[in-house]
C-alpha positions in Angstrom: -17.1 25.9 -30.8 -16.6 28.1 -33.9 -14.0 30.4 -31.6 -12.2 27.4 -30.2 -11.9 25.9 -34.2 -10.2 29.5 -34.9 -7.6 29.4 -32.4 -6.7 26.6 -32.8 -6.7 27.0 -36.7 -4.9 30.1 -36.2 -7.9 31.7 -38.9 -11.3 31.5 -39.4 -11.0 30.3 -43.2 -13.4 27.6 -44.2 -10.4 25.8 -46.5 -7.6 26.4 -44.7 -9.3 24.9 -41.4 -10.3 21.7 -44.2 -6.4 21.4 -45.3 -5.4 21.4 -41.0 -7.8 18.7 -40.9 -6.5 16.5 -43.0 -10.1 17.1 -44.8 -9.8 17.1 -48.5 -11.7 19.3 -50.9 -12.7 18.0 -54.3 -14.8 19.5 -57.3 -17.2 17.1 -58.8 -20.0 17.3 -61.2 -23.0 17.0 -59.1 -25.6 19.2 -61.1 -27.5 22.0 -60.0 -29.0 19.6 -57.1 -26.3 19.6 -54.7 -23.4 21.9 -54.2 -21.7 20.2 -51.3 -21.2 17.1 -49.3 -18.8 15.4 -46.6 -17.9 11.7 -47.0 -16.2 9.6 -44.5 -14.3 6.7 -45.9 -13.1 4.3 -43.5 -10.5 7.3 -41.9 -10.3 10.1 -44.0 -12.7 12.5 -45.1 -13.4 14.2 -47.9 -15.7 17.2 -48.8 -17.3 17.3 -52.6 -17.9 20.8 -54.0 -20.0 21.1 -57.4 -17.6 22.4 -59.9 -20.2 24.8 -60.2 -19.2 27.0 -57.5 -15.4 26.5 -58.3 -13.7 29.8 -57.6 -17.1 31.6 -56.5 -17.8 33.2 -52.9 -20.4 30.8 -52.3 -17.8 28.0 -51.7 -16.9 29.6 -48.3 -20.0 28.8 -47.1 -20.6 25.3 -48.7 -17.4 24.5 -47.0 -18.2 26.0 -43.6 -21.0 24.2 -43.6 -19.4 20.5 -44.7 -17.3 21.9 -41.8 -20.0 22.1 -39.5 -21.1 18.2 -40.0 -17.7 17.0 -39.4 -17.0 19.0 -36.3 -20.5 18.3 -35.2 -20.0 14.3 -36.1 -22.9 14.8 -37.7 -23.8 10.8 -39.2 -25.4 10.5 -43.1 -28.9 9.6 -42.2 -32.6 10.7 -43.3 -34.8 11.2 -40.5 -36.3 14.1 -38.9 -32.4 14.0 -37.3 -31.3 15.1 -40.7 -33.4 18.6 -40.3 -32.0 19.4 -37.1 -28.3 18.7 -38.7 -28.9 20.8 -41.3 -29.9 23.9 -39.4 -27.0 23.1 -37.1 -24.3 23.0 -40.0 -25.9 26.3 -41.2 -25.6 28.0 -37.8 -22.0 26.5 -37.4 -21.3 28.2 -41.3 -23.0 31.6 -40.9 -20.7 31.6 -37.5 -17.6 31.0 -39.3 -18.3 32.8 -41.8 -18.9 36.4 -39.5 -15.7 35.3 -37.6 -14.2 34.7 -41.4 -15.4 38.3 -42.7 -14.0 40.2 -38.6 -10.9 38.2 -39.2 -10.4 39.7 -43.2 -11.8 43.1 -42.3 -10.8 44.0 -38.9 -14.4 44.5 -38.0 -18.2 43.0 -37.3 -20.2 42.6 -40.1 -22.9 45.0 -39.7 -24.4 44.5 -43.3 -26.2 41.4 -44.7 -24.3 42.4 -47.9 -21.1 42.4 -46.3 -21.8 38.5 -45.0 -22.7 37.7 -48.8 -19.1 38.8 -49.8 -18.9 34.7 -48.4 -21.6 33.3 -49.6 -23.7 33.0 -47.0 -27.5 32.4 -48.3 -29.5 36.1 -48.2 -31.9 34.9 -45.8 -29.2 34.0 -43.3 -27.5 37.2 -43.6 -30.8 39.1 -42.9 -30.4 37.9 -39.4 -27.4 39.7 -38.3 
């Protein structure tokens, strides 16, 4: 899924991929609680980023992972649903994120540092 999203995107990049889906991006004050979050409203949709990651590398992976709920029509529910969404939109991020680093260096990640450079969560990037 992730490879088919970069062809047809033409690049792996979380916000460019938001912008040629019509999905806006905007910086709200959410606290330190939350640092993302997709909407839907009625027929457009819209991803909230904490204006506390404005400008850092962790919004690459924030936004893959809003990403990942939209492409995965993931629905805003809390059930035991919600866990296995959650693991799926961080699978679909830490995907497009390693595509995202090939893409900028030429190359596989083979560090967890390098994977960090996009701010993917230390834990994930131990897993490569």
């Amino acid at each position: 899924m992730v490879h088919t999203i970069g062809n047809e995107n033409n690049t792996y990049n979380p916000f460019i991929i938001a912008k040629n889906k019509d999905i806006e991006i905007r910086y709200i004050d959410f606290g330190i609680e939350n640092y993302g979050q997709l909407i839907r409203i009625e027929d457009s949709n819209i991803i909230l980023l904490s204006q506390l990651i404005k400008g850092m590398k962790k919004s690459f992976f924030i936004v893959a992972h809003e990403l990942g709920h939209y492409v995965l029509k993931h629905k805003n529910q809390v059930s035991d649903a919600r866990v296995r969404d959650e693991f799926e939109a961080n699978f679909f991020a830490a995907e497009l994120c390693f595509e995202f680093y090939r893409e900028q260096h030429n190359k596989k990640a083979t560090q967890p540092r390098q994977l960090l450079e996009y701010g993917m969560p230390m834990e994930m990037a131990m897993s490569i």
